[in-house]
C-alpha positions in Angstrom: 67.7 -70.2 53.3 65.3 -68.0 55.4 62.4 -66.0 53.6 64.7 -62.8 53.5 67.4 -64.4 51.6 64.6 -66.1 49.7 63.3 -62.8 48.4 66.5 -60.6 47.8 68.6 -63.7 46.5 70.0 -62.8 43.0 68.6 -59.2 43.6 72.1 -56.8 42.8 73.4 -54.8 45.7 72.6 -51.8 44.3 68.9 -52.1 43.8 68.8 -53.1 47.4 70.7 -49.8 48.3 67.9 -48.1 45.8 65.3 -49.9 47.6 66.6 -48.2 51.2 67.3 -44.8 49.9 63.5 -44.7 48.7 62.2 -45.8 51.9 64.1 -43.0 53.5 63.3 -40.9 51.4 59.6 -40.9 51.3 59.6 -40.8 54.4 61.8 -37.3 54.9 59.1 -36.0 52.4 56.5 -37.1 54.4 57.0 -34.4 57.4 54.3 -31.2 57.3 56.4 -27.6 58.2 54.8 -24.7 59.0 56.9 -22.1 57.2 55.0 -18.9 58.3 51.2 -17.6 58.9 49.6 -14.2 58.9 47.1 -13.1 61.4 44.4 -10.7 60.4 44.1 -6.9 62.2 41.2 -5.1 60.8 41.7 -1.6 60.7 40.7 0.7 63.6 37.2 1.8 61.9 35.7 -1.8 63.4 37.2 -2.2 66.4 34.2 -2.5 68.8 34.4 -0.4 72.0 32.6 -0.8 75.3 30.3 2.6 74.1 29.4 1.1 70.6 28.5 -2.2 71.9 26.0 -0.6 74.0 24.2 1.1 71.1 24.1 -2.0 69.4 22.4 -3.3 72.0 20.3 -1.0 72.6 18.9 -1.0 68.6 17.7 -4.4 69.5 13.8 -4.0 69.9 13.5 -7.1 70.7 14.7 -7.2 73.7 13.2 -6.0 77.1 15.0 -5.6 80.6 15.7 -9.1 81.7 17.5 -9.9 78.4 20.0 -6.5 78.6 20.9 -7.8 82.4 21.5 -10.9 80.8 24.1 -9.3 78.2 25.5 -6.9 80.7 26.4 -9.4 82.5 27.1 -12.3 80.0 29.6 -9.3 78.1 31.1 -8.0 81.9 31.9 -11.8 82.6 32.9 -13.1 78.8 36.7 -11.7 79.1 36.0 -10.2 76.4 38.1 -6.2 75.8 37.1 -3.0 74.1 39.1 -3.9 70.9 38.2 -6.9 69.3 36.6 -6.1 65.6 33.0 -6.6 64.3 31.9 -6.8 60.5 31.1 -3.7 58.7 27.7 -3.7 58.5 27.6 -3.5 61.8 28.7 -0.1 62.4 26.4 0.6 59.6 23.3 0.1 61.9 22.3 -3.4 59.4 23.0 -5.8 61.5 19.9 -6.9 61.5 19.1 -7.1 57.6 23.0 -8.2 56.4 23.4 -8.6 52.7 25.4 -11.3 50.5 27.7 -9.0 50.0 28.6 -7.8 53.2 30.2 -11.6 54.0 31.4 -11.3 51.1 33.3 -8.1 51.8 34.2 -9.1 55.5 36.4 -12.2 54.1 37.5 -10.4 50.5 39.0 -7.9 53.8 40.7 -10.2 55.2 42.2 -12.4 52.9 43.5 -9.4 50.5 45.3 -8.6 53.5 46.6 -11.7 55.1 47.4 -13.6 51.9 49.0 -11.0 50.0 51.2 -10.4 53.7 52.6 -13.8 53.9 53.5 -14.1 50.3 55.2 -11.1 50.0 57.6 -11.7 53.6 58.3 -15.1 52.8 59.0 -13.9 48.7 56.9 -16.8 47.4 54.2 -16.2 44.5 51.1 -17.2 44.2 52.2 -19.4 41.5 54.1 -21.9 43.7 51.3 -23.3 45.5 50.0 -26.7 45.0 47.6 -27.0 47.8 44.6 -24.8 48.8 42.6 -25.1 51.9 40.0 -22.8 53.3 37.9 -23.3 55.8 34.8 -20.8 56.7 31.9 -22.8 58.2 28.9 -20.9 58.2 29.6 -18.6 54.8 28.6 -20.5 51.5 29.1 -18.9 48.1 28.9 -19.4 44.9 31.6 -19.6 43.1 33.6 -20.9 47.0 35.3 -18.9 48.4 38.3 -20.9 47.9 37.7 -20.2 44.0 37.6 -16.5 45.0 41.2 -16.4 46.5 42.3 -18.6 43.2 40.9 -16.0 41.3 42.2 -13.0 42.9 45.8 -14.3 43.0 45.6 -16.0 39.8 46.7 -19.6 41.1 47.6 -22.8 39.0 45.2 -24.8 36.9 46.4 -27.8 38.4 46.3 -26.5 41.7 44.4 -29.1 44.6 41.7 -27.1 46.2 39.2 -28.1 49.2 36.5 -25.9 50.6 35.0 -26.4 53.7 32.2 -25.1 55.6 30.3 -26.2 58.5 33.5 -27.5 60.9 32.8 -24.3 63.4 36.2 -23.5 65.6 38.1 -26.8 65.1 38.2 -26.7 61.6 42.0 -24.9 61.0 43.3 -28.6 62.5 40.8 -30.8 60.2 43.0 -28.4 57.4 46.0 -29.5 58.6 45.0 -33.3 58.2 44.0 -32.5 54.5 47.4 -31.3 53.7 49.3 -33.6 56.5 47.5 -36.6 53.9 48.4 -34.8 50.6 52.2 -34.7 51.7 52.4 -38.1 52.8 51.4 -39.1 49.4 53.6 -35.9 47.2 56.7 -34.9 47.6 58.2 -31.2 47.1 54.6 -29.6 47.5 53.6 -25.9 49.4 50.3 -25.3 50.7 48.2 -22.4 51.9 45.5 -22.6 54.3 43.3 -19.8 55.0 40.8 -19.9 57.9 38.4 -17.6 59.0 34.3 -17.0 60.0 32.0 -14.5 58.6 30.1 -13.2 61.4 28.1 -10.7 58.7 25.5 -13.3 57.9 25.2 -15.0 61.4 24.9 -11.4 63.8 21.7 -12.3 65.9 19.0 -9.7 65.9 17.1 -11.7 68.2 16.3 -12.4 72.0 16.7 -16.2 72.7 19.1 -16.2 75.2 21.2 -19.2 73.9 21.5 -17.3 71.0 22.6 -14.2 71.6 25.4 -15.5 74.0 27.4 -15.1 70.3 27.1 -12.0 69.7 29.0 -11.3 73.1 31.8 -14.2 72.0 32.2 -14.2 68.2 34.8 -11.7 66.8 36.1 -11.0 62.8 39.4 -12.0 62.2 41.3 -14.7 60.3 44.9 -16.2 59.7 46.6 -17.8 56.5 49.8 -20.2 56.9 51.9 -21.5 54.2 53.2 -25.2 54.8 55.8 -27.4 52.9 57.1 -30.9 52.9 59.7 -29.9 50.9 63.4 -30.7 52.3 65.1 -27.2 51.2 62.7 -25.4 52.7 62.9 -27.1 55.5 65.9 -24.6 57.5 63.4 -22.0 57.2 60.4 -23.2 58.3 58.7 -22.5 61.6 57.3 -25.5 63.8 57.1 -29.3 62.5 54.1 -31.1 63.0 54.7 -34.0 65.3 51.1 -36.1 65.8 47.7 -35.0 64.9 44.4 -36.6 66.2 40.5 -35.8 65.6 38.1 -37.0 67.8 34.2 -36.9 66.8 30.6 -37.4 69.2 28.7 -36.4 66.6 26.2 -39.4 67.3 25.6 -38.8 70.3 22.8 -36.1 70.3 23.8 -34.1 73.3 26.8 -33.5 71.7 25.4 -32.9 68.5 22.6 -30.1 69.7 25.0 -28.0 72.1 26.4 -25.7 69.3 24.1 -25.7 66.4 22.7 -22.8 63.7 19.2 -22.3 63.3 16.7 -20.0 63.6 14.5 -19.2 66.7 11.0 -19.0 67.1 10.9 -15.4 65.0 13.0 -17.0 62.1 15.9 -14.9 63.3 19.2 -17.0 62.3 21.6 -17.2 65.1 24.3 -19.8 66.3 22.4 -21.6 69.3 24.8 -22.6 72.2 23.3 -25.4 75.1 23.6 -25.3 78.2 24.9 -28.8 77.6 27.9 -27.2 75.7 30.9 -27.8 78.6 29.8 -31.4 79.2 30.1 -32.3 75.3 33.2 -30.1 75.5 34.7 -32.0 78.8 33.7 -35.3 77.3 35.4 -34.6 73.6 37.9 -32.9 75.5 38.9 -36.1 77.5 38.4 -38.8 74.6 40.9 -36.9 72.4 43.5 -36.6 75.1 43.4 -40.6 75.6 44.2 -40.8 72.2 47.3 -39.0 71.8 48.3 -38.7 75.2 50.4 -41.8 74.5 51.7 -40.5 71.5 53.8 -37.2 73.0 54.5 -38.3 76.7 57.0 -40.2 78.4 56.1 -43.3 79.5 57.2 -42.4 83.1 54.4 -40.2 83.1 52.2 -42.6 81.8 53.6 -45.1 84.2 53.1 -42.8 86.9 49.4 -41.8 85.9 48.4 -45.6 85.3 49.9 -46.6 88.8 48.2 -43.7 90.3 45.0 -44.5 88.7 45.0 -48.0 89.7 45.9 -47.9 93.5 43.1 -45.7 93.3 40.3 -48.0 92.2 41.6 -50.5 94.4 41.0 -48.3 97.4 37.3 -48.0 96.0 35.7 -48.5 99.2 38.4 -46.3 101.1 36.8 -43.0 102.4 40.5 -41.6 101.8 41.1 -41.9 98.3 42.1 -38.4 97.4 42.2 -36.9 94.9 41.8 -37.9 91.1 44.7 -38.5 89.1 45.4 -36.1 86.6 47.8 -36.7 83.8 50.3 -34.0 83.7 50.7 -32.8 79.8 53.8 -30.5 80.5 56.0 -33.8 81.1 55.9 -34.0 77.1 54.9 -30.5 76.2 56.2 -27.0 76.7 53.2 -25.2 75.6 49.5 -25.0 75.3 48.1 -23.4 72.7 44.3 -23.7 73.6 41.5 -22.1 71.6 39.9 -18.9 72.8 35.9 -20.6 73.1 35.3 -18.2 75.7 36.2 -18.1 79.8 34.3 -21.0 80.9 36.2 -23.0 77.7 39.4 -21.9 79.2 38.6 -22.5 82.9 37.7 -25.7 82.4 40.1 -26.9 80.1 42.7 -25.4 82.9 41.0 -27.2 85.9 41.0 -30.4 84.0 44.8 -30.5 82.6 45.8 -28.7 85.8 47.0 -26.3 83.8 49.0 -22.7 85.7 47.9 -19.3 85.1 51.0 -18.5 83.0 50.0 -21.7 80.7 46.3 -20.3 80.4 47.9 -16.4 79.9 47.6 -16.8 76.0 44.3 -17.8 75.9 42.9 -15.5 78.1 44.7 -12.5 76.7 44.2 -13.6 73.1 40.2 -13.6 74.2 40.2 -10.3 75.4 42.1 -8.6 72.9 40.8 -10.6 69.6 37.7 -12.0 70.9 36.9 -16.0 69.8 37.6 -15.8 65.9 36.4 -19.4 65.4 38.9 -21.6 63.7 41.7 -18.7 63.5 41.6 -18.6 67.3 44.4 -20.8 67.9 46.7 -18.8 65.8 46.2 -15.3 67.5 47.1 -17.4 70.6 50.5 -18.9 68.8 51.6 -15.3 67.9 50.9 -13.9 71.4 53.4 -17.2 72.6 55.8 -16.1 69.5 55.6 -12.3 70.7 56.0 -13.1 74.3 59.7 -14.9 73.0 58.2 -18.1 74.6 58.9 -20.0 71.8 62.2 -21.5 71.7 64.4 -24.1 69.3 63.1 -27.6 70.6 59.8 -26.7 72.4 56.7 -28.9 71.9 53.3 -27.1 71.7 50.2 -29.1 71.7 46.9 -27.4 69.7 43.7 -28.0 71.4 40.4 -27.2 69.4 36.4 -27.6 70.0 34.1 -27.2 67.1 30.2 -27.7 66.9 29.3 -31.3 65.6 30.9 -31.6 68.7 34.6 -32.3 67.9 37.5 -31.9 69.7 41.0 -31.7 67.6 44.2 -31.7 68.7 48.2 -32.1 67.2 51.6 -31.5 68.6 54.2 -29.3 66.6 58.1 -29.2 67.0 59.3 -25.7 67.5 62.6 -25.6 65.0 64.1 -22.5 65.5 64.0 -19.7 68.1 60.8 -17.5 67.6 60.3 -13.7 68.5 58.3 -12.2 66.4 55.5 -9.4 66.8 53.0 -10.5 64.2 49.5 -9.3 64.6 50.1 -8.3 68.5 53.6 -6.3 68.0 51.8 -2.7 68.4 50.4 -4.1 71.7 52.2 -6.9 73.2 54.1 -4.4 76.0 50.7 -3.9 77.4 49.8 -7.3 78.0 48.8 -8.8 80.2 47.0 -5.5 81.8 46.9 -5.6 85.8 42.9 -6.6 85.5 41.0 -7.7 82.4 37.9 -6.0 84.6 35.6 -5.0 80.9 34.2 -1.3 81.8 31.0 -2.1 80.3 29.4 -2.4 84.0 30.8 0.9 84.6 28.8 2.9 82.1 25.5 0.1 81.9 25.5 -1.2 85.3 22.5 1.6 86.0 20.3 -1.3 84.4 21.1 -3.7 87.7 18.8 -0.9 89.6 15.8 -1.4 87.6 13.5 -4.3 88.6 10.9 -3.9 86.9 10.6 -5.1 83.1 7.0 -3.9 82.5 8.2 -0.7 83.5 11.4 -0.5 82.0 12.4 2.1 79.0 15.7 3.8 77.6 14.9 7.6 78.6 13.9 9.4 75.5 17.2 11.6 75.8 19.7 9.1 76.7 23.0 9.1 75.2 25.4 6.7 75.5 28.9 7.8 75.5 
């Protein structure tokens, strides 16, 4: 008798059954469904225009002619449009002395807003949440801010709750891992994760130029998304995740010091940003894809590439070997939803994948309109795909993140039913993309390119900006 008859012999054949219909159906439990998400639109009163970033700038009195031609230009060349949003306290002229309280109030804005939005469309109460993620990395309170949100909506007791800071722009994917490991382990459970950055605390009042790079990138904003795994919720929900991998270079020390926070030589607190920043990002970039590059495509593709690749180091010594190989994702992918980490982010992510302009379009228009809202970025760039009606039953979308530590994340969701909703960019969508993202800030400060002279160099007593 072989070892299989060995160990079900005797066994009756409805505990075998039992034993089949368990395995099944832990693993239909197992799956992680997106069943809706809420992006954040502050209201008008912080949208940051071309004129009012100018007088910010120009309260900075630590700055001197070389460093405004340096933000003209960084701002002018960023991608960056005249309505993303800023914190409060910055329209308030305190961005250089922010309280506790205004990062406080910057996220209690958001997530009174988002939150209360997704469970009131999708009729669910706060009460029928079992998981709670948030993630904001460089805002720590006390009580968490994740203890806030239970408070506010008045949550379970019982209720599983993480809290984390200090992931930067990748962390909305490390989330999903948390609750992607909690479902393969519960059954029937719904989970909201709220991510988001308070920019209040970290505004740079500085002039190291690695530093205040940020303040031309970093935008306010955040997104919440409810997820299940359980099976009758299933017909409504929105996307199923597929694969999900994480990739880390945190030891090596290049990667570790291109995107860091600390304070400059003044004790100013800023988030620092190294030249060295697109080679960690390239590097983590490419390690990640080798990982679940096998995972989503054909294997004619991979075939293909590994042929390619190989007939290519053979001809090592060739002075006609052409061109590098480059793997091409859209054999096993419909769309890329890439984070917004600013122009050069998106270039070179484009140049790398080979990647079209109509694949890049969310991510570029996301960036000018919303600005980079760290780990919320992806989703403004989902619901510009959703609003465009690019999102059909059966699609694949891969997620591709970078995050200081230096990290690159990235997972691959199932579209499951035909998307077409405005969200966050309905009032706008029509109007994008615009003819030319040309940002009119060299139009009304490009009289600063004239002036050579930094010892010399003043704001006329009477000069307004308007």
């Amino acid at each position: 008798m072989d070892l299989f008859s060995n160990l079900f012999y005797g066994l009756p054949l409805y505990y075998l059954l039992y034993l089949i219909w368990k395995i099944i159906d832990r693993k239909k439990h197992q799956n992680c469904y997106i069943l809706d998400y809420e992006c954040h639109k502050p209201t008008d009163d912080r949208m940051l225009s071309t004129r009012f970033s100018g007088e910010i700038i120009w309260r900075n009195k630590h700055l001197g002619l070389n460093e405004y031609k340096f933000l003209l230009k960084s701002v002018v060349s960023s991608g960056i449009g005249e309505k993303t949003y800023a914190p409060r306290m910055v329209f308030y002229g305190r961005e250089a002395s922010p309280t506790y309280e205004d990062g406080i109030l910057e996220m209690e804005e958001f997530f009174h807003d988002s939150i209360g939005n997704l469970f009131k469309r999708n009729k669910i109460s706060p009460g029928e949440i079992d998981v709670l993620v948030v993630n904001i990395s460089m805002l720590a309170c006390m009580p968490s801010m994740a203890a806030r949100i239970i408070n506010y909506y008045k949550l379970r007791e019982d209720i599983k709750v993480y809290n984390i800071t200090g992931m930067g722009c990748s962390a909305s994917l490390i989330s999903i891992n948390i609750i992607e490991s909690i479902f393969k382990n519960e059954k029937n459970k719904v989970a909201l994760m709220v991510t988001s950055e308070s920019l209040s605390p970290n505004w740079y009042s500085g002039n190291d130029r690695s530093m205040i790079l940020s303040n031309c990138l970093f935008r306010s904003g955040g997104c919440a998304v409810l997820l299940t795994n359980k099976m009758a919720l299933k017909n409504k929900a929105m996307f199923k995740l597929k694969q999900l991998v994480r990739t880390h270079h945190g030891a090596k020390d290049e990667a570790y010091d291109s995107c860091v926070q600390r304070e400059d030589a003044q004790g100013n607190i800023g988030f620092h940003l190294d030249k060295t920043l697109p080679k960690a990002a390239t590097h983590a970039l490419v390690d990640n894809l080798k990982q679940i590059a096998p995972l989503i495509l054909p294997v004619r593709e991979l075939l293909r590439f590994s042929i390619t690749l190989f007939v290519r180091k053979m001809n090592w010594r060739s002075t006609k070997r052409g061109p590098k190989p480059v793997i091409n994702f859209k054999t096993g992918v419909d769309h890329i939803c890439l984070h917004t980490g600013g122009k050069a982010v998106i270039d070179g992510v484009g140049a790398n994948l080979n990647l079209s302009e109509y694949d890049l379009e969310p991510a570029r228009m996301t960036l000018h309109r919303f600005g980079n809202t760290s780990a919320s970025s992806l989703w403004y760039v989902l619901g510009y795909m959703e609003a465009k009606k690019r999102l059909k039953k059966g699609d694949k979308m891969l997620m591709i993140s970078f995050g200081a530590g230096f990290k690159c994340n990235s997972c691959l969701w199932e579209v499951l039913r035909d998307l077409g909703d405005g969200n966050v960019w309905k009032d706008c969508i029509d109007n994008y993309p615009p003819n030319t993202l040309v940002n009119p800030f060299l139009e009304k400060f490009g009289w600063l390119h004239d002036h050579e002279d930094p010892d010399t160099f003043s704001f006329p007593d009477d000069y307004v900006i308007s």
